[in-house]
C-alpha positions in Angstrom: 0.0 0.0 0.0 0.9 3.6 -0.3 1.9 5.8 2.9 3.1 9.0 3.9 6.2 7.7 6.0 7.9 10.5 8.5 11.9 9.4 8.0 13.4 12.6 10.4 14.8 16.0 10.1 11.3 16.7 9.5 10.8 14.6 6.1 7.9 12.5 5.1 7.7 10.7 1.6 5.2 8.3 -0.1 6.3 5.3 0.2 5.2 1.8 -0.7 4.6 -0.2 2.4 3.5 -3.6 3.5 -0.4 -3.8 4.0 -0.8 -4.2 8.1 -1.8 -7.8 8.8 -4.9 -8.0 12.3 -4.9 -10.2 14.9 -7.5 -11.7 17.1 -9.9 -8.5 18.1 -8.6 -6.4 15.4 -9.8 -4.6 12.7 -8.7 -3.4 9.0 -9.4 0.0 7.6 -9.5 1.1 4.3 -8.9 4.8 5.0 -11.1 6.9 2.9 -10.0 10.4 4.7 -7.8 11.7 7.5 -7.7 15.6 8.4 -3.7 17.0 8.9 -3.6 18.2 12.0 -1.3 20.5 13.7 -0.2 18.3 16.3 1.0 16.2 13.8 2.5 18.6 12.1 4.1 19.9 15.1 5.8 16.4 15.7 6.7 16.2 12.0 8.1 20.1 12.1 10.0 19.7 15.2 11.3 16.0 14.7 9.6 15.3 18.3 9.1 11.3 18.5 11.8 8.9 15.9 10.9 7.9 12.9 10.0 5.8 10.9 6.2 6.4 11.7 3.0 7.0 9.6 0.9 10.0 11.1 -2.5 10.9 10.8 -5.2 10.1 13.4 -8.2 11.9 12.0 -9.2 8.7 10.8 -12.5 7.8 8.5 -12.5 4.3 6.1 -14.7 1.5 5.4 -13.5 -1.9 7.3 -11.7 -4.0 5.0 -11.1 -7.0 7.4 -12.0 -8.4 10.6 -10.1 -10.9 13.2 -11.1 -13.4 15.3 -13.6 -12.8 17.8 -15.2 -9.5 16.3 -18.6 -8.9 16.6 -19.3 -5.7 16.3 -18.0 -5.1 13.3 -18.0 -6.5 9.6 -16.4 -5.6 6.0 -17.9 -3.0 4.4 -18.5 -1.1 7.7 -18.5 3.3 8.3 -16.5 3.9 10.5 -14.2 6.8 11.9 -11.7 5.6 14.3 -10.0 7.4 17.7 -6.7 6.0 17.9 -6.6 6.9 22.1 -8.8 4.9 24.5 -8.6 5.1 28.2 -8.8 1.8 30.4 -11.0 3.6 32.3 -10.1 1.9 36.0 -6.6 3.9 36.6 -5.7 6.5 38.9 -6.5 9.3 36.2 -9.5 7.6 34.8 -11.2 7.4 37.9 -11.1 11.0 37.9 -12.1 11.4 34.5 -8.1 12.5 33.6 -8.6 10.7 30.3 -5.8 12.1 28.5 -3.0 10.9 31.9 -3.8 7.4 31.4 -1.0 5.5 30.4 -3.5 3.0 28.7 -4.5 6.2 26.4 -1.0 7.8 26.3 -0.7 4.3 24.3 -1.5 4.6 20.3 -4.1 1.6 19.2 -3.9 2.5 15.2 -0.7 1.7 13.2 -0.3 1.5 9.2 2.9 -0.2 10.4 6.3 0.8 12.5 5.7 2.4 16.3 1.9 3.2 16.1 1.5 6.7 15.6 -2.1 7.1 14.1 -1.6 6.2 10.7 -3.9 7.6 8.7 -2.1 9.1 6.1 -1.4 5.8 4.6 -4.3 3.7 2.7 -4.9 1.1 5.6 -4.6 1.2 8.8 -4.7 -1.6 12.1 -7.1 -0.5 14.9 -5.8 -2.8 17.8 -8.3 -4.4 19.9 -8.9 -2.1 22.8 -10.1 0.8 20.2 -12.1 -1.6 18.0 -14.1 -2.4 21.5 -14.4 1.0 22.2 -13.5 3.5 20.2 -15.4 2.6 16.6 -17.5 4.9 15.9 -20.0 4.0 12.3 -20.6 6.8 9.9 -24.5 7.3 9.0 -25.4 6.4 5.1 -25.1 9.9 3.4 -22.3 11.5 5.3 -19.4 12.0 3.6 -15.9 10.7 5.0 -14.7 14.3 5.1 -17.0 15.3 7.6 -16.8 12.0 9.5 -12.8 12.8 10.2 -14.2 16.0 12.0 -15.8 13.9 14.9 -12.5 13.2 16.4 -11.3 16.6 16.6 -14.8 18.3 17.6 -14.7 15.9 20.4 -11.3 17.5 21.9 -13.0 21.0 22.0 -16.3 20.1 23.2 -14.5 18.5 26.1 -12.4 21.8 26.3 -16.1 23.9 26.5 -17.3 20.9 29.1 -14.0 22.3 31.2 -14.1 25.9 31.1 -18.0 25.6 31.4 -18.9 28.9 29.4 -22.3 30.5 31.3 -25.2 32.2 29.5 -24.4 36.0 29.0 -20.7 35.0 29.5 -18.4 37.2 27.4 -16.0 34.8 25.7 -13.0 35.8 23.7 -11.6 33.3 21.6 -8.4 33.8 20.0 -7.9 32.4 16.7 -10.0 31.4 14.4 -8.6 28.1 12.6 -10.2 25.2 12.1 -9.8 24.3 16.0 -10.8 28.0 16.8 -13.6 28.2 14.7 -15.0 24.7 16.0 -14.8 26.6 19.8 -17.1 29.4 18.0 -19.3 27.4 17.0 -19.6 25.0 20.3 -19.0 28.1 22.3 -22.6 30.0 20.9 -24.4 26.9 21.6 -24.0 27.2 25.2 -25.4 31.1 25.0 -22.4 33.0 25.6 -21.6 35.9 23.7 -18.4 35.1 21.4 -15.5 37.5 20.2 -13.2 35.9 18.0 -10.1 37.0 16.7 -7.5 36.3 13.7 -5.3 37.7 10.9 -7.2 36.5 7.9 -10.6 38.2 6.8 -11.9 35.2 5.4 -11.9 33.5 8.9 -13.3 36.3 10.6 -16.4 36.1 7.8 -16.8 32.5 9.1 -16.8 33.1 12.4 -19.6 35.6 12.4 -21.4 33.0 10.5 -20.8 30.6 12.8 -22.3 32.7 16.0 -19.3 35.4 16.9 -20.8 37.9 17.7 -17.6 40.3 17.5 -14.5 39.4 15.2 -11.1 41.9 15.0 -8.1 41.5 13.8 -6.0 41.8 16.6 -3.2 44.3 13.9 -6.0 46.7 13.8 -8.1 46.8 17.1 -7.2 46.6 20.6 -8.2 43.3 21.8 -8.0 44.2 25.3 -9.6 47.5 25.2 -12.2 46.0 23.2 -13.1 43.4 25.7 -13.2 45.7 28.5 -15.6 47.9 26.4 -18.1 45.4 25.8 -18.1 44.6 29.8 -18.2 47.8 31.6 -15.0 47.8 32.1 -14.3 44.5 33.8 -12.8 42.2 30.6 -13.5 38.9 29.2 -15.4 35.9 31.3 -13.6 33.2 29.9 -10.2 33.6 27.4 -9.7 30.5 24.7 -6.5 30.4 23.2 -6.9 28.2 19.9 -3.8 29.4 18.4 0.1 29.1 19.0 1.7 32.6 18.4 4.5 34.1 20.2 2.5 36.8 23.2 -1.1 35.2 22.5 -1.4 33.7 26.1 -0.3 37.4 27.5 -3.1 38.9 25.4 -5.1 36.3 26.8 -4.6 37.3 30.4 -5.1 41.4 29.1 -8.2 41.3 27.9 -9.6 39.1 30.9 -11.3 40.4 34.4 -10.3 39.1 37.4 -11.7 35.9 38.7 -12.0 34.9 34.9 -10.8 31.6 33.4 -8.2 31.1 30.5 -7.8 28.1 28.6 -4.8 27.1 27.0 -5.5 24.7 24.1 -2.9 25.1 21.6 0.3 24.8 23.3 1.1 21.4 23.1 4.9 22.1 22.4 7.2 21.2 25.1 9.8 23.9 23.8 7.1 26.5 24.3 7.4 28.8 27.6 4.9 31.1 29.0 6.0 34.4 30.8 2.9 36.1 33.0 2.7 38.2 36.4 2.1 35.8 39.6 0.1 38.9 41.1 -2.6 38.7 37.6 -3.0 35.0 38.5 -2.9 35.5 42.6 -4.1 38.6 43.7 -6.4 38.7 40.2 -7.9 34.9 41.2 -7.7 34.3 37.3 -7.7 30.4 36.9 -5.7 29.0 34.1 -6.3 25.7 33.0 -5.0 23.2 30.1 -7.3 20.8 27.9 -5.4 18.0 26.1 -6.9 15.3 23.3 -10.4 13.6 23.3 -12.7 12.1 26.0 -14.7 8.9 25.5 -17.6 9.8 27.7 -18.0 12.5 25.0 -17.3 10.1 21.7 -20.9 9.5 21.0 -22.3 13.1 21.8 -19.4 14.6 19.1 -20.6 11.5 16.5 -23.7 12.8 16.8 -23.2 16.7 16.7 -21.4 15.9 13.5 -23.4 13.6 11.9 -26.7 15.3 13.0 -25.4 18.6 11.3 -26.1 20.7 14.5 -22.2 22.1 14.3 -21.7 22.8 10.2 -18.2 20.9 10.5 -17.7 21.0 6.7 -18.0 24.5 6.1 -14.7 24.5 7.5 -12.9 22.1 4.9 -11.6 23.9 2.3 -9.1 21.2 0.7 -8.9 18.1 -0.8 -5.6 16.1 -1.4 -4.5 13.1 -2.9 -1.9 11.2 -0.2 0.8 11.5 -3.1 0.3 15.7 -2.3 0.5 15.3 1.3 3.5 17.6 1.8 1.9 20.1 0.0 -1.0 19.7 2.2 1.4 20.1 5.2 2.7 23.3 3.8 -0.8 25.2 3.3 -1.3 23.8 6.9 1.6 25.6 8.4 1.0 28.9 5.9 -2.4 29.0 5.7 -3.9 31.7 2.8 -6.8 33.6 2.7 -9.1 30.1 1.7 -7.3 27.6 3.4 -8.8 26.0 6.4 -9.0 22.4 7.4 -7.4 19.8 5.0 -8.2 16.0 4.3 -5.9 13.5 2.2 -7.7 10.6 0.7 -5.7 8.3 0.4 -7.1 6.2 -2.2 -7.1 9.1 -4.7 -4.4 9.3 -7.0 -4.9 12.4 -8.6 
């Protein structure tokens, strides 16, 4: 089969690959469509775990193949795929810690080398524990493309389930990617009233049609001022940082009141350092909290907000690619224009 193999000094090529062979309890995907996403990216860009591995865990295919002892599941099966499962009885589980689970720090999909998601390849292994629980089937009339949205919708619905936005909240949420844009639109649902910010006009656009009430570029209007404006003074409820830019988690704290809550989403890079003042965090009883990956006890409720259509996920793809035109996928990713937003390689396209 074909695959998009990371070798190192942050190269992946197409490769042809051995097909993964299943075991007893496993399961064989043909992957129709996995999303890029940055944290990929990041461990591609920044050469974070050793090669060889095939990313991609946005994961949506049709099952191809079936071991021993599986019953939920049969050839010609929908399905999207999460490639982390908690064991659910640990330490962190029992406190619903998901994401500290060594069980779900443990990656259950491979297209072959250390497991590492795999979807950007043309089949992929889901390994028993995720076939038992973390199968999701796609309805009959919704595309793949949308169905590789259910994984990452899950990760900020279970960030808005954290920071527990309030009815007449003010939220700010800053950047307006795919990711941020997926917080507008889970955000509005709750009945808070959204600002959004970004750089690119066409994301903005978006965002208001996706519930924002306010959206700025943060070059031409003063974020902070802004906030504090729209509050009487006092500054954002509730801060969302959905973007990784040097100073974005000090504009964060800026535009927020005191006793607010700020939650960091997007900095997943261990090389990335954070500078604020103890006394805006101490004497200003701000509360700043991380949100990491997906939760099962939120799997089906994302399946279904997707596949319902309640959150328009796919107004937010705006590319197509073939695997062979991964890289160039990756590249629009990291400098992302005017129409670019969230990306899916097929991998059994070939042009």
């Amino acid at each position: 089969m074909q695959a998009a193999v990371y070798r190192g000094s942050s190269m992946v090529s197409v490769e042809e690959i051995p097909t993964p062979s299943i075991g007893p309890g496993e399961i064989l995907i043909r992957v129709e469509a996995c999303g890029i996403c940055h944290t990929d990216l990041k461990k591609i860009q920044y050469n974070l775990l050793a090669p060889p591995r095939v990313y991609g865990h946005e994961t949506a295919g049709i099952v191809a193949a079936v071991g021993s002892g599986v019953t939920k599941f049969a050839p010609g099966d929908r399905v999207v795929a999460f490639h982390h499962i908690p064991c659910r009885h640990c330490f962190y589980c029992l406190r619903k810690i998901y994401a500290q689970c060594p069980v779900y720090k443990k990656v259950g999909i491979t297209a072959g080398f250390e497991p590492a998601g795999g979807g950007f390849s043309q089949y992929v292994r889901v390994m028993d524990w995720i076939v038992e629980a973390g199968v999701e089937r796609i309805p009959e009339g919704i595309s793949f493309e949308r169905a590789t949205l259910v994984e990452p919708l899950n990760t900020c619905l279970k960030a808005v389930v954290r920071c527990d936005p309030q009815p007449e909240d003010f939220v700010v949420i800053l950047g307006q990617g795919p990711i941020g844009l997926m917080f507008t639109m889970l955000t509005r649902r709750t009945g808070a009233r959204v600002a959004v910010t970004d750089t690119i006009d066409a994301r903005l656009d978006l965002a208001s049609r996706c519930g924002a009430e306010f959206a700025w570029d943060p070059r031409h209007v003063d974020v902070t001022a802004e906030a504090r404006r729209l509050t009487g003074g006092r500054g954002a409820d509730l801060v969302i940082v959905a973007a990784s830019v040097p100073g974005i988690v000090e504009q964060a704290m800026a535009c927020s009141r005191p006793g607010s809550r700020i939650l960091l989403f997007a900095q997943t890079s261990p090389t990335e350092r954070i500078e604020t003042s103890g006394a805006d965090l101490c004497a200003g009883e701000r509360t700043l909290l991380g949100c990491y990956s997906a939760s099962i006890d939120l799997q089906a409720e994302s399946a279904k907000l997707v596949f319902g259509g309640e959150i328009p996920v796919e107004a937010l793809i705006s590319h197509r690619l073939p695997l062979v035109k991964i890289c160039s996928g990756f590249d629009l990713a990291l400098h992302p224009g005017p129409k670019s937003l969230k990306i899916i390689v097929e991998p059994q396209r070939w042009s």
